[in-house]
Phi, psi and omega in degrees: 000134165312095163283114154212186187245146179299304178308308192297332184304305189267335153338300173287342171277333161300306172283007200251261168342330185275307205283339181272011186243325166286302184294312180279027167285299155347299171278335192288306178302330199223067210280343183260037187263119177301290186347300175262014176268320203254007164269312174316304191294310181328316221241278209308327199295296183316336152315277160341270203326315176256028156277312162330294187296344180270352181074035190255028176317008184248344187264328200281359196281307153307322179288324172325294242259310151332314156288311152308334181304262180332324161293320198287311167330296173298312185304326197293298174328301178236068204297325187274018173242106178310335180296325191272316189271010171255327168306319187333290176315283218301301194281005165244016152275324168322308195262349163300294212294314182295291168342317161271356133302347166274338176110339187280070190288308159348279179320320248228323202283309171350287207279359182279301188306327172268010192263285171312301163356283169336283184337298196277323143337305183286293189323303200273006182256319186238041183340326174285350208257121189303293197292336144306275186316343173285295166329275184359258190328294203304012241224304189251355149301337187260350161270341181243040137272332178297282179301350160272354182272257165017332184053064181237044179283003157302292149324333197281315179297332200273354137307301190303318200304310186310305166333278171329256201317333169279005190245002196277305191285354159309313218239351163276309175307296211227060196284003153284005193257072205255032129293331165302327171288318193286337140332290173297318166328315174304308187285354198269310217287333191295350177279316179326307230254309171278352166284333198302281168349302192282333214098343179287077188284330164308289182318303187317290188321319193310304205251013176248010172262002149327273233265358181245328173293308176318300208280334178294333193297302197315304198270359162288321174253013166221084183318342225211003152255120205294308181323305166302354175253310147341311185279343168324304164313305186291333168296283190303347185287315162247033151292323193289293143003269168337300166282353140299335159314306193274004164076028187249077190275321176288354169268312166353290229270312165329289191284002169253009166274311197282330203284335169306305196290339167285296208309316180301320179294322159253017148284302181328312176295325188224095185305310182281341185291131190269314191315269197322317152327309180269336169316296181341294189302328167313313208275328188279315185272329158298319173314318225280300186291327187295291188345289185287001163288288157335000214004064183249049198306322173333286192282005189287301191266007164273352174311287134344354188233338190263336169300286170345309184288352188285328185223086180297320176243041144269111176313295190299330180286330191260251206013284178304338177278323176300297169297006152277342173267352166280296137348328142330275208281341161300332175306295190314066213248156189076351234202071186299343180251063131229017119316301192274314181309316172295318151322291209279325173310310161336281196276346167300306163333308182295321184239337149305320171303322189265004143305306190277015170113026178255119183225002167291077205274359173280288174325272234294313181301333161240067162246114209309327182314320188270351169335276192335344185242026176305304212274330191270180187265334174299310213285309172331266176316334129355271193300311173306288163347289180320305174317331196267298207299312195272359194062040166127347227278000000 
């Protein structure tokens, strides 16, 4: 998704708005001009796309499914002009990729799939041409995001492999460009995730430790991009994921220290962005758990105290740190002052939620994660409070 500010956002849809209200005035006046048909798709598509890209798919889908109109039109009109028919390619993956973000996967898959078509068309009459073989790839990664969202990761790979090999030889050609790497980073991590799926858990570890070489060159040489770190973050976090399975906890516990310190590192850079925040909290609730897998309740619960501090007045965020220092203190068997510290973290937790507007005292009362405070007398009167506050509840 595009971090822009809502004013520049709308500013460019103002300006979007003038210019399509000037082309069909255009088209209108002049309805058989190709000229002022691909400028209009031109002006739509690009709407859509940052409508999209703002995560707003349901305002981007006519102008998308418009543009496309107007394309298909042009392709139809002049069939032997590759230009027009790789803009073609582009506005019906525009509208595939918006469609499967919408839930419509049939649609999303159709237009993805005659999108490659083009492509591959284009690609095998003009093989030199870069930028066809670039669609391409992106062309069969977004179709084997259509089957993984589909919950197909078989089919998904068997997409994704095409993808992989055409962004490989890309990034040996143009070992300066890095979006073909950063392409390829994507396409690695989307395979981890769907081998991950099947159980080829080898094949998974294989390919998110791709996508973690890539992706450190990538944030090494560009400090100062959040983004780029933020996915950094998100690889090693589920890598780390992976390797608890596999009962490999302390590298587990390794690769989520580092994925903190990326994640952390593009909150710093972009503050206000909530996606990175809540990775951050991820990364955290994760440390947490490997801790008490470690019988480490000590680093479980400063993990848990750092989670805390990202949300200071979110209930529900303070809430989920209160059961993790309860699941803390339940862990610590042997070991009474990392009970009660976890325990006493718990209902300090516990009751910053229900300051900030946490009143489900029923939940909170069965909630197994919270057994360990069952006993006590705060946590009792909590609950009794939270209740009064609910009328009963």
């Amino acid at each position: 998704m595009i971090h822009t500010s809502a004013n520049h956002v709308d500013e460019a849809l103002a300006a979007f708005a003038s210019a399509r209200d000037i082309e069909e005035g255009l088209l209108g006046a002049e309805p058989d001009s190709a000229v002022y048909r691909d400028k209009l798709a031109n002006t739509l598509n690009s709407t859509g796309m940052l409508l999209a890209r703002q995560g707003r798919a349901g305002e981007a889908l006519p102008h998308l499914e418009q543009a496309v109109a107007l394309r298909d039109r042009l392709a139809d009109q002049f069939p032997d002009n590759p230009t027009l028919r790789h803009a073609q390619a582009q506005s019906l993956c525009n509208l595939g990729d918006c469609l499967r973000a919408l839930g419509r996967r049939k649609e999303a898959m159709d237009h993805l799939v005659r999108a490659t078509g083009i492509l591959e068309d284009l690609t095998r009459a003009s093989p030199h041409v870069t930028e066809y073989r670039v669609q391409l790839g992106l062309g069969h990664a977004n179709i084997g995001l259509a089957h993984q969202t589909a919950g197909d990761p078989r089919r998904a790979l068997e997409s994704f492999e095409p993808a992989r090999d055409a962004f490989l030889r890309l990034t040996r050609e143009h070992p300066n460009v890095p979006d073909y790497q950063s392409r390829l980073e994507m396409i690695l991590a989307d395979m981890a995730q769907a081998h991950s799926s099947l159980g080829q858990e080898d094949a998974a570890l294989r390919a998110y430790e791709e996508a973690r070489d890539i992706s450190a060159r990538l944030a090494e040489a560009s400090p100062d991009n959040a983004e780029q770190a933020s996915r950094l973050g998100v690889t090693l976090h589920n890598m780390a994921v992976l390797l608890a399975r596999r009962g490999r906890l302390e590298e587990a516990r390794s690769a989520v220290v580092r994925a903190e310190a990326e994640q952390r590192r593009a909150l710093d850079r972009a503050p206000r962005e909530a996606q990175y925040r809540r990775r951050l909290s991820g990364h955290y609730a994760l440390l947490a758990a490997l801790g008490r897998d470690l019988g480490r309740a000590d680093r479980a619960v400063e993990a848990t105290e750092r989670r805390l501090a990202l949300w200071p007045d979110d209930a529900e965020e303070l809430y989920a740190a209160a059961r993790d220092f309860a699941l803390t203190a339940a862990s610590a068997r042997g070991e009474p002052a990392d009970r009660r510290r976890g325990a006493d973290r718990a209902v300090d937790a516990l009751r910053r939620a229900a300051k900030a507007g946490f009143r489900d005292a029923q939940r909170a009362r069965t909630d197994p994660a919270l057994g360990p405070l069952r006993a006590r007398d705060d946590f009792r009167q909590l609950l009794a409070e939270m209740a009064g506050n609910t009328g009963g509840r």
